[in-house]
C-alpha positions in Angstrom: 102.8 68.2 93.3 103.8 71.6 91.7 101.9 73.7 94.3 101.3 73.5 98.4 98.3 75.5 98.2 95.7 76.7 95.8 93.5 80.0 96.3 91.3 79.5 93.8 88.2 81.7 92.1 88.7 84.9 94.5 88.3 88.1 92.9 92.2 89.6 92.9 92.8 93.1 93.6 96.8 94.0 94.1 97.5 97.6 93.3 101.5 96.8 93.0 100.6 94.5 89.8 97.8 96.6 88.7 95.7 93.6 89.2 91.7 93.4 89.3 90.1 90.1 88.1 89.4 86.6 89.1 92.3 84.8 89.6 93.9 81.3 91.1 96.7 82.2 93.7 99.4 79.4 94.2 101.9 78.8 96.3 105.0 76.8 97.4 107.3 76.9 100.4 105.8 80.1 101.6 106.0 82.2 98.5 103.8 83.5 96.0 104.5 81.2 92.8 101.4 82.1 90.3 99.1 84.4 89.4 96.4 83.0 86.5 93.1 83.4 85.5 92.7 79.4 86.1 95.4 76.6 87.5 94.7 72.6 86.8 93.8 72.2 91.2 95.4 68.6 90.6 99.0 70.7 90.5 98.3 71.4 93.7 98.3 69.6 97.1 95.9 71.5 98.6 93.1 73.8 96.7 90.7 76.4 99.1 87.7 77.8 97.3 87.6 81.9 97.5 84.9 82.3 95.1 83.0 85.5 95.5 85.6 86.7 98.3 88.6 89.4 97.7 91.6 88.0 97.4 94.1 90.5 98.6 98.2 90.8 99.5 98.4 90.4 103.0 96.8 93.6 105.3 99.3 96.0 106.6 97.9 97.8 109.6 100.1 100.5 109.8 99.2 101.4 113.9 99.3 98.9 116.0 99.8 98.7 119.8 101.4 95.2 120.5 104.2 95.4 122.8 101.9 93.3 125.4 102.2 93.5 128.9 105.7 95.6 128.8 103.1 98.4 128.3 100.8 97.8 130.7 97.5 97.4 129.6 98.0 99.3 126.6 99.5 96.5 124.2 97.4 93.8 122.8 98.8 90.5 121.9 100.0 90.8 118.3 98.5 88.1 116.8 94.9 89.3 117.9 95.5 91.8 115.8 97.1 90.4 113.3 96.4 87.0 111.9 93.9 86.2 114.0 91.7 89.1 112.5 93.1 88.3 108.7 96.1 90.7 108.9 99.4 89.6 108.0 101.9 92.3 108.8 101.6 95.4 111.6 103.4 98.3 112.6 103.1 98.9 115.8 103.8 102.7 117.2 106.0 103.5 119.2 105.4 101.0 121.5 109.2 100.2 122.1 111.7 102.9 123.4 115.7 102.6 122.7 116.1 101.1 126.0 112.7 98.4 125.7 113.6 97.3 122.0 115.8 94.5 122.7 112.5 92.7 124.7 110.2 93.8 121.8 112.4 91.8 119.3 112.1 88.8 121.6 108.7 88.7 122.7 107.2 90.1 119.6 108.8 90.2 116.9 110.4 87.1 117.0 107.6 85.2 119.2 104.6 86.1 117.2 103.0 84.7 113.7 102.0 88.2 112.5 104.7 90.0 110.6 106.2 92.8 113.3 108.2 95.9 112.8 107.8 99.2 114.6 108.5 102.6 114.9 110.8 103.2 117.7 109.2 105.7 120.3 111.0 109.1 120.4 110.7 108.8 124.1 113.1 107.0 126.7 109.6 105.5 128.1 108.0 104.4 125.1 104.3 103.6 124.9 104.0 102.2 128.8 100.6 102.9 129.6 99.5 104.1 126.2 101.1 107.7 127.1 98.8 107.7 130.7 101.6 109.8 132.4 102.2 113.2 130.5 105.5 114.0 132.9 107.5 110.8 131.3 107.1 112.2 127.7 108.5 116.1 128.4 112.0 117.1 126.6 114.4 115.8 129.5 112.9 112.1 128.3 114.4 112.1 125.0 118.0 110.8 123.9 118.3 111.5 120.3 121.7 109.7 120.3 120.9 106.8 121.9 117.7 106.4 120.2 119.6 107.2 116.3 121.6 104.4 117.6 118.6 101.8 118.2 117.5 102.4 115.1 120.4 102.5 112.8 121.7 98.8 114.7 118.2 97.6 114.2 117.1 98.6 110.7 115.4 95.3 110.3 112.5 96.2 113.0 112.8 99.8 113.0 111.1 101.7 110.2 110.8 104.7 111.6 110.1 107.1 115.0 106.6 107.9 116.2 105.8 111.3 118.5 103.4 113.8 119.7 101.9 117.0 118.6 99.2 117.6 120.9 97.5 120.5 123.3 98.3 119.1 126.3 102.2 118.4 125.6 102.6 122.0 123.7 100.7 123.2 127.4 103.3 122.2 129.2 106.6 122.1 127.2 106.2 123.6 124.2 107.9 122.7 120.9 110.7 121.3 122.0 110.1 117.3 121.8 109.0 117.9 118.2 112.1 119.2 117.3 114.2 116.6 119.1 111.4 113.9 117.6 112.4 115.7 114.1 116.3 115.7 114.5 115.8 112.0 115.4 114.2 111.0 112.0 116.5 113.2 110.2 119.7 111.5 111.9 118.3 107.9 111.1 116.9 109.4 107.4 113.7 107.5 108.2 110.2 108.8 108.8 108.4 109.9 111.8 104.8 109.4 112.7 103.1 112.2 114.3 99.8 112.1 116.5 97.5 115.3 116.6 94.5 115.6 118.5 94.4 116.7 122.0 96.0 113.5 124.1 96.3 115.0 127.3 94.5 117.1 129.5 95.6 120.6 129.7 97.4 121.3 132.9 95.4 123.4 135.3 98.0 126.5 135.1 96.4 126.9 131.5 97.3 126.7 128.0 100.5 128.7 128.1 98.7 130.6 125.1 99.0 127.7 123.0 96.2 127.5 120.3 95.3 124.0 119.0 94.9 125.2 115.7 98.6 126.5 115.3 99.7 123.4 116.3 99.7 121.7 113.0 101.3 124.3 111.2 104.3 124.8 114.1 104.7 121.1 113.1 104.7 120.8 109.7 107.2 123.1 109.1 110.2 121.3 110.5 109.1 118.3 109.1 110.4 116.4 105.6 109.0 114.8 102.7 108.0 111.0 104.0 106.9 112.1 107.4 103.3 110.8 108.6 100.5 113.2 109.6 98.1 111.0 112.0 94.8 111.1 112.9 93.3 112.9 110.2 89.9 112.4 111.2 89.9 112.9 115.2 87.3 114.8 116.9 90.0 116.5 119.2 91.1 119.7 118.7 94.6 120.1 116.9 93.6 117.9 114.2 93.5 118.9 110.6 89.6 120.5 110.8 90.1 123.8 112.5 87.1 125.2 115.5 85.4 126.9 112.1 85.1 123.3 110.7 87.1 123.9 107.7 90.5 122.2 107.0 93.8 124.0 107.8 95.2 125.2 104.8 98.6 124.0 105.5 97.5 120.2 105.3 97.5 120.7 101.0 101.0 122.5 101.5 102.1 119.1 103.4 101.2 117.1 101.0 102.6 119.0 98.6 105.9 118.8 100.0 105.3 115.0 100.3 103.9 114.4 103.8 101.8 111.6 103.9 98.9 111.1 105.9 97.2 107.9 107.9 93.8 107.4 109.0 95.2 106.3 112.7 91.0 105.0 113.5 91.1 104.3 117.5 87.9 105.8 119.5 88.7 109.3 118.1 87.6 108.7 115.1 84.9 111.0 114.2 83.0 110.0 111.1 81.6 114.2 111.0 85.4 115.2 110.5 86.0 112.7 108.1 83.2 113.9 105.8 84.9 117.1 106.2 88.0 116.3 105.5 87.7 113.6 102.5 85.1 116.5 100.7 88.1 118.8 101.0 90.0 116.6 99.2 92.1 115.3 101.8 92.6 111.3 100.8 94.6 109.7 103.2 98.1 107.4 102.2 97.3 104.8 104.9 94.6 103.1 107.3 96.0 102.1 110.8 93.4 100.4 112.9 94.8 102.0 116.0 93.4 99.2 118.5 95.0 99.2 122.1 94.1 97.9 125.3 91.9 100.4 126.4 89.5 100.6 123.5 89.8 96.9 122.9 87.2 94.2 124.7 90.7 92.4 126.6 90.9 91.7 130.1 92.6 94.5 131.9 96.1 93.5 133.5 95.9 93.9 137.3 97.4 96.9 138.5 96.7 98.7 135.7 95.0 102.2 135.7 91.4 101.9 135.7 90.7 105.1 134.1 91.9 107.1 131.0 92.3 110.8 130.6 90.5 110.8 127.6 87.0 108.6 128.9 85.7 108.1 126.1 88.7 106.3 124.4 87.9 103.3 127.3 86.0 100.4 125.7 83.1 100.6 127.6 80.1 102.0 125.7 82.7 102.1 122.8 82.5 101.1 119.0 84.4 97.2 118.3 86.4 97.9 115.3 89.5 96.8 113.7 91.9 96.9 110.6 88.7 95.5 108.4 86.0 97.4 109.6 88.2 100.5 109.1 87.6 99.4 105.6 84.0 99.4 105.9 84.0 102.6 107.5 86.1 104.3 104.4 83.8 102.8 102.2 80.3 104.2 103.8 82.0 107.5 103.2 82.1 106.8 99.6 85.7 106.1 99.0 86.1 103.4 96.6 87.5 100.3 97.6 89.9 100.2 94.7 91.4 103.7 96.3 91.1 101.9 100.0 92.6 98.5 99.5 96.2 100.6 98.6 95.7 102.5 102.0 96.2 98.2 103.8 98.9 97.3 100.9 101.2 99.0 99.1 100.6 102.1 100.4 102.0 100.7 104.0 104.9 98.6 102.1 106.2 102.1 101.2 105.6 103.8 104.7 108.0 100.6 106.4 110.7 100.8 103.3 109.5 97.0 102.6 108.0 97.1 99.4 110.3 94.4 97.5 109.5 92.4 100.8 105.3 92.9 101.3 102.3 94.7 100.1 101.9 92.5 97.4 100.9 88.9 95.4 104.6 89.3 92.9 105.4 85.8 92.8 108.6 84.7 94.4 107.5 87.2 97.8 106.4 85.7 101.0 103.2 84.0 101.1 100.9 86.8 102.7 97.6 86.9 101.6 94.1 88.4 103.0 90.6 86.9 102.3 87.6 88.8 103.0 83.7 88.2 102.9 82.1 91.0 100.5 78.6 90.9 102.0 75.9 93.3 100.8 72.9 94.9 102.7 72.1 97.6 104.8 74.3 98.0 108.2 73.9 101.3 110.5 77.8 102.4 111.6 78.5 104.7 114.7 81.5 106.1 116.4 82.1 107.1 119.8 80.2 110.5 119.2 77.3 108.8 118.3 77.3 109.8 114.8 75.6 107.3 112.6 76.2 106.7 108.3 74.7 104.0 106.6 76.5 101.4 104.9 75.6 99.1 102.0 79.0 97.4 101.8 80.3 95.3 104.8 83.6 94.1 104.4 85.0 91.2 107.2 88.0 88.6 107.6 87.6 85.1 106.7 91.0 83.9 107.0 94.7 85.1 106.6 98.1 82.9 105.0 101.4 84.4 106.6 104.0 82.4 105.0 101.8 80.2 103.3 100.4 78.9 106.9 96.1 79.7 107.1 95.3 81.3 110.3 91.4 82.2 110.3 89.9 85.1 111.5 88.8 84.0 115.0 89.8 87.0 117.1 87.3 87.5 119.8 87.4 91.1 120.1 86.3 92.1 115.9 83.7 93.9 115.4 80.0 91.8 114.8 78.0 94.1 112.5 76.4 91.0 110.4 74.4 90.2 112.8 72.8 93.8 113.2 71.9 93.9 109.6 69.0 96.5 109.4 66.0 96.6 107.1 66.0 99.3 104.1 
């Protein structure tokens, strides 16, 4: 036989090839051998049917939290996130620290069926706890040349640096882990990923006269082209809407200067702000599903905290959502889902520095391909402030190949809108 497997009849969409149109997908030994409009199944040992389901290169969630149980009850096991909800590469955030990356090679990277990489945590501590302790992330916890060195003897796994812009940091400490964060990423000449939005409390001496809404411009400007604005759409302060509602102005000079921005979903996304933001314009780069251990249905390690700072970012009461339904929420806002499907592919390729290597169906890459059901009704989304949009579009994971292995979309914790389909 010419071909292991056959994906035949699925509607194609890969940006990287310019590629929109029902096609046959084949493959052998774990690579991408042909693209056609139709391929004889008999030249092919095996042949799955994909009619009236997308076709996609494999999904790149671009922030993941997967460094299990070395952070507590923050990271969830990769494969949940990955495969087994139909993605094929992630990028988790700064789970791993210069002194933890060694274990996350072993019991992730290399242990795990999903496609790894990170970016390496500016902070000695990493992500233990999902960031529950503000005193372990203050200036003093930051090596810049031991964590330069992590990354340039592990360029492999480490695509870049991930840090902190946020009230409750600047409250406390100011500027200064930004600029070390900044130096960092400038040493290694790779990018760094920056959260804004409020992540802890502000300490009860006060504010220290810090303002949310200067954060993001304090930030920005020590920042290069490359760098990674999260969290676009948060309902915390210090995120791109300002307390007027309108969008700081220096977000368009950022992207002039070739910032790029990612969606970063987790329980702060805010569906009001997004309105906000996307009718100003402001189309984000990238997706990131941003699922954790707290606002993911997983058993809770024992010993772990049983509270977060920020309650509502706990799964209970909270919105099931994942890399997919991400999708779904982008396209009830009325993006298009030829403008989304770039924010899951090529669009995270780029952010990693893989594009020859991921991101899309070029024959003679690795095997990674995404299927997904394109159903069609009426389905009422929420998120954790309660705000509801209708959607007529529902996008969900039938089944991954990573390597030209199937892995089907069985993870127990994605979201089950089809089953509260509404009436028009």
């Amino acid at each position: 036989m010419l071909y292991d497997l056959l994906i035949r009849g699925g509607h194609v969409i890969d940006p990287a090839q310019n590629l929109n149109a029902v096609m046959d997908v084949a493959i052998k030994d774990g690579k991408i051998s042909s693209l056609q409009p139709s391929i004889d199944p008999s030249l092919s040992k095996q042949s799955i049917d994909a009619r009236g389901q997308l076709v996609l290169p494999g999904l790149i969630d671009t922030h993941a939290h997967v460094f299990q149980y070395v952070t507590g009850r923050f990271g969830v096991d990769a494969d949940l996130a990955g495969v087994r909800s139909g993605v094929t590469g992630l990028i988790d955030q700064g789970g791993p620290s210069c002194m933890t990356l060694p274990a996350f090679r072993e019991f992730v990277v290399n242990a795990k069926k999903s496609k790894v990489v990170a970016f390496l945590s500016s902070y000695l501590v990493g992500g233990l706890e999902g960031h529950y302790y503000p005193s372990l992330y203050k200036p003093d916890c930051l090596d810049v040349d031991a964590t330069v060195r992590a990354a340039m003897e592990n360029r492999d796994i480490v695509k870049g640096f991930k840090a902190h812009a946020e009230l409750g940091g600047f409250a406390r400490w100011g500027i200064d882990v930004m600029r070390l964060s900044a130096e960092i990423a400038k040493q290694a000449n790779l990018p760094l990923y920056i959260h804004f939005g409020q992540l802890w409390p502000v300490p009860e001496a006060g504010s220290n006269g810090v303002d949310a809404d200067t954060i993001l411009e304090q930030v920005v400007n020590m920042l290069k082209p490359g760098d990674i604005l999260a969290h676009p759409f948060t309902r915390h302060p210090g995120g791109f809407v300002n307390r007027e509602g309108k969008v700081h102005p220096i977000v368009r000079e950022a992207l002039a200067r070739g910032l790029k921005v990612d969606v970063g979903h987790g329980s702060h996304f805010s569906y009001k702000m997004a309105r906000i933001a996307l009718d100003a314009g402001i189309m984000p780069h990238t997706l990131g599903a941003d699922m954790h251990g707290y606002n993911t249905p997983i058993p809770k390690p024992a010993g772990t905290p049983e509270t977060h700072s920020d309650e509502e970012h706990m799964f209970a009461g909270s919105v099931r959502f994942s890399l997919v339904s991400t999708m779904t929420a982008m396209l009830a806002l009325g993006v298009k889902l030829e403008d989304i499907i770039p924010m899951v592919t090529t669009g995270p390729a780029a952010m990693a520095g893989m594009s020859d290597q991921m991101g899309s169906l070029k024959p003679g890459v690795d095997a990674d391909i995404s299927v997904l059901h394109d159903d069609r009704g009426r389905w009422v989304l929420k998120d954790n402030e309660g705000t509801q949009v209708v959607a007529d579009r529902l996008l969900r994971p039938a089944y991954c190949i990573r390597l030209g292995q199937r892995y089907e979309a069985d993870a127990p914790v994605l979201p089950t809108l089809l089953e509260e389909q509404v009436s028009a």
